[in-house]
C-alpha positions as CSV (number, residue, x, y, z in Angstrom):
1,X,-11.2,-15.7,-5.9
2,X,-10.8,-12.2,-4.6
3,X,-12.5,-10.8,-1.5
4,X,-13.1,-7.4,-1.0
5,X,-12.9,-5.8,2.7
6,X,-16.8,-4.8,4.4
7,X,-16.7,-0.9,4.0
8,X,-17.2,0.8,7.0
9,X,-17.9,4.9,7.2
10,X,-15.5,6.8,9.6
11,X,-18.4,7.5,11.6
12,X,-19.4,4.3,12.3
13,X,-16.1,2.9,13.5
14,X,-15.0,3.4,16.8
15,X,-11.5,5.5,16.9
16,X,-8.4,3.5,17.4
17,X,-4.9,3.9,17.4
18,X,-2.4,2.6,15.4
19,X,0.9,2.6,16.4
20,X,3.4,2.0,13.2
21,X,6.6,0.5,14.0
22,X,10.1,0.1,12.5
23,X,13.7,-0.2,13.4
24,X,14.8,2.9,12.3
25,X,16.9,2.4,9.3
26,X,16.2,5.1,5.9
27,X,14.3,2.6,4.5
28,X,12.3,1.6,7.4
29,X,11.5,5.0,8.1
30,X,10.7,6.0,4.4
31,X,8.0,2.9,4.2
32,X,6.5,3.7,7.8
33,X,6.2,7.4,6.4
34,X,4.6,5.8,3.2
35,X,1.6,3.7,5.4
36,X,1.0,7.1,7.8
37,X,0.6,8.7,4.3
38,X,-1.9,6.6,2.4
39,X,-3.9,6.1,5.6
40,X,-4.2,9.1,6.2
41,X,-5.0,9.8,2.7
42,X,-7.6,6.9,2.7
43,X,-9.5,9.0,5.8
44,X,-7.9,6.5,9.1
């Protein structure tokens, strides 16, 4: 059984931050930089 999230517009959510954290390593870095991406991309 899959469940899908509620969708909720951009307007109707109250803004938030979202603080991404990592240790610092290349591939830590490289990953954070992947989520910032693809929520940004995905409108958050």
């Amino acid at each position: 059984m899959t469940s899908t999230p509620p969708s909720v517009s951009p307007t109707s959510a109250p803004q938030t931050s979202l603080r991404i954290g990592t240790r610092g390593s290349p591939l830590a870095l490289a990953q954070a930089h992947q989520v910032r991406d693809e929520l940004i991309a995905l409108g958050h």
